[in-house]
N, C-alpha and C positions, 0 to 999 in steps of 0.2 A: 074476395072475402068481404064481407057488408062490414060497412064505419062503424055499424049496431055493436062489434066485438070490441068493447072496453077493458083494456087492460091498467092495473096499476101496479107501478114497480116503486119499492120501500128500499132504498137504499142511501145507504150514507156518505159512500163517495162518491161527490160530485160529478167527476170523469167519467167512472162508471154509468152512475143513474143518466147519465145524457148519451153516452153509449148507450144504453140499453133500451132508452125509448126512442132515439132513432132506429135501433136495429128490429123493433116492435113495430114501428109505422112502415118502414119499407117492407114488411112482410104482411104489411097488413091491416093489424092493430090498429086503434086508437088508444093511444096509450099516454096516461098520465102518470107524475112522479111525486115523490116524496121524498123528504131527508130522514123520517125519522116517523117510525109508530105511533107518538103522540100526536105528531103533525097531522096523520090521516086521522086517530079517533077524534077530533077536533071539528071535523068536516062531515057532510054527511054525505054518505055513501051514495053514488049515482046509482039508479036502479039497474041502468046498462052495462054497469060492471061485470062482467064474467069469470074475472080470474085475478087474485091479487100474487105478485111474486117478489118475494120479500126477502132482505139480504139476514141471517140469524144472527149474527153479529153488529149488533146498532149499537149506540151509546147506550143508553138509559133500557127501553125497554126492547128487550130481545124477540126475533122473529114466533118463537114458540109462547113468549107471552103474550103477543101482538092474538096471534090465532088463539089461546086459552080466553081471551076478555072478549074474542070478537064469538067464540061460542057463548058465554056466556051471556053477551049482547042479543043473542040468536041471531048473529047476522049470520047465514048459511053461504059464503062466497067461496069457494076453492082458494086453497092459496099453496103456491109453490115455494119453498123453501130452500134458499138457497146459502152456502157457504166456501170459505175459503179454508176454513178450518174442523177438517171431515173427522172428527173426535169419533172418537170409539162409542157407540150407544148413541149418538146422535139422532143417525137415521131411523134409528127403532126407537126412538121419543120423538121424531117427526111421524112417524106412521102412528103412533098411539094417540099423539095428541091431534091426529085426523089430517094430517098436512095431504093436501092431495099429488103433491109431487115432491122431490131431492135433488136438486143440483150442488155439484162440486164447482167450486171455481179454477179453472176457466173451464167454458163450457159452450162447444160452435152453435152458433145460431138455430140449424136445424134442432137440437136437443132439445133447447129454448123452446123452440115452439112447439115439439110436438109436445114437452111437457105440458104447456098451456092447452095445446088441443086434448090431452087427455085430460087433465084435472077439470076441462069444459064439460068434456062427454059424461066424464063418473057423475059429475054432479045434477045430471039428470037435465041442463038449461038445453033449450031446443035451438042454441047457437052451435054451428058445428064450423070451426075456421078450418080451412084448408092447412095442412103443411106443404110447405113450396120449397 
């Protein structure tokens, strides 16, 4: 897979978010992290970015408002949504509000990426990472 495929993961526990970007870079990825939705709108966006994947549960601002402001920004970047807490309607306000993938927590590696590799493909970027 080319270094070109930038991944960023929005997550707030620490253990987790360093689990999840080494398990991005061993597959592949170039992957950077976050603690928190404010932290990333604060930065500007790499244009190598291809897929954000974001935990829906942060402190302050939640995954589905992370995605409403980043439409609103027009930033067009797929972003995978993920949680530990699979509330009833959830996923059908992650599909409306454009999310381009759903993960439950926990969730094996392989899921992970092919989510990534899909939310890549729909969005039309002419990156296509392998699933391994």
């Amino acid at each position: 897979m080319s270094a070109a495929v930038k991944v960023i993961v929005i997550e707030d526990d620490d253990g987790l978010r360093r689990a999840l970007q080494r398990l991005l870079n061993a597959a592949g990825f170039e992957c950077v992290t976050y603690a928190s939705a404010e932290a990333l709108l604060h930065e500007t966006l790499d244009p190598r970015t291809c897929c954000l994947v974001c935990d829906q549960n942060l402190p302050a601002m939640s995954g589905l408002e992370l995605l409403a402001t980043l439409h609103q920004r027009k930033i067009r970047v797929p972003l995978v949504l993920m949680t530990a807490f699979d509330t009833p309607g959830l996923r059908a306000r992650a599909d409306r509000g454009g999310a381009a993938g759903y993960l439950v927590k926990p969730f094996s590696r392989s899921a992970l990426v092919e989510a990534i590799g899909s939310a890549i493909a729909l969005s039309g970027s002419p990156v296509r990472p392998s699933v391994q």
